[in-house]
C-alpha positions in Angstrom: 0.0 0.0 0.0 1.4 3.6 -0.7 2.3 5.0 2.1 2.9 9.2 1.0 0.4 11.2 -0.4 2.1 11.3 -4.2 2.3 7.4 -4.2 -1.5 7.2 -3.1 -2.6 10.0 -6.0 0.1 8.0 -8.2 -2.0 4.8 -7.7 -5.2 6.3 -8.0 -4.5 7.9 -11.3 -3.7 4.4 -12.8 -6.1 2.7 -11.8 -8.0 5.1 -14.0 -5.7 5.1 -16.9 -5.7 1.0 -16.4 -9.8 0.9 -16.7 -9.7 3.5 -19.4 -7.0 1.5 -21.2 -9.2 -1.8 -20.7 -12.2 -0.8 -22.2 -10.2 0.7 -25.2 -8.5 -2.6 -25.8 -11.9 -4.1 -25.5 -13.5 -1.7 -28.2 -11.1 -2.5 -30.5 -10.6 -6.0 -30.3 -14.3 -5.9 -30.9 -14.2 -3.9 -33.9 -11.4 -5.9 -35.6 -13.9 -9.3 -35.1 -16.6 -6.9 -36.5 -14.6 -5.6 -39.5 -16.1 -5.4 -43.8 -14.8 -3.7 -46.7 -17.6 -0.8 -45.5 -16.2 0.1 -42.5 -12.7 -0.4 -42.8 -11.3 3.0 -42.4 -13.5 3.5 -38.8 -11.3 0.3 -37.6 -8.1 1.8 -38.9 -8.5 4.5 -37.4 -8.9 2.4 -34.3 -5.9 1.0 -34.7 -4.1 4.2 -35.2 -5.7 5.3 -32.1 -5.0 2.6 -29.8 -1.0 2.0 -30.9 -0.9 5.9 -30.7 -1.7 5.4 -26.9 0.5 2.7 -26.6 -2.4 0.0 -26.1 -0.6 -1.9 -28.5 2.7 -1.6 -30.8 2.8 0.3 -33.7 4.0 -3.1 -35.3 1.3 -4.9 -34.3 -0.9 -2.1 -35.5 0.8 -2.4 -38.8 0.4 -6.2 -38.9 -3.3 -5.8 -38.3 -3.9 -3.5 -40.6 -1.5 -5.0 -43.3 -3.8 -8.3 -42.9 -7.1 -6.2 -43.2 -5.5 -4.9 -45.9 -4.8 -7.7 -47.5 -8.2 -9.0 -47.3 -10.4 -6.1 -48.3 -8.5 -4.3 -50.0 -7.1 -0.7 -49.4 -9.6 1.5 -47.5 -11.1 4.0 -50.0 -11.3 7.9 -49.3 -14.3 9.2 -48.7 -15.2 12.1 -51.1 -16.9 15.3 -49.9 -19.5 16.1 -52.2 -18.9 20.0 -53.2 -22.0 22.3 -53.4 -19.9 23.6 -56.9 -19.1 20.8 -58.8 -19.2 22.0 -62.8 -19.4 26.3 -61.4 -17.9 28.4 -64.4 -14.8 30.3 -63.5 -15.1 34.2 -63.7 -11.7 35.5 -66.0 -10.6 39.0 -65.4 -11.1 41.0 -68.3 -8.2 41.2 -70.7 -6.5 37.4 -69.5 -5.8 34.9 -71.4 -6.4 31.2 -70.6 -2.7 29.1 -71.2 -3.8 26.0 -72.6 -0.6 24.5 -72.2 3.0 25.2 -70.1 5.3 27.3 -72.0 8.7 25.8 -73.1 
């Protein structure tokens, strides 16, 4: 038992960290069983998350996500639809539009 009052706030404060740490382990571990091609990049970014706070190694985290990888493919990037997709550009009066780089 800590005996001084830093050791007994030192104990205190990881036995948080440890529950905290537990029920991130446990979120992911679930989320890896849980994984498809459509939610691959919420899970990688669990992984990121949990070797970034040192739940596990950022080897293992590359090994996981290497496998996932693997076996769905490469997580697509999810494009932002813009409000102007095809919007006319406004020239300045008098400029000319360079169709191709100069030489």
């Amino acid at each position: 038992m800590p005996i001084t009052k830093s050791a007994k706030k030192s104990l205190k404060v990881s036995e948080i960290k440890r529950e905290h740490n537990k029920v991130l382990k446990i979120e992911l571990e679930k989320a890896i069983k849980k994984v498809s091609a459509s939610n691959i990049n919420e899970v990688i970014s669990k992984i990121d998350k949990a070797a970034k706070v040192k739940i596990i190694s950022k080897n293992k985290a590359a090994r996981i996500k290497s496998a996932l990888s693997k076996k769905f493919g490469t997580p697509k990037n999810v494009k932002v639809k813009s409000e102007k997709v095809n919007a006319p550009t406004k020239m300045k009066k008098g400029a000319v539009k360079n169709s191709s780089p100069k030489k």
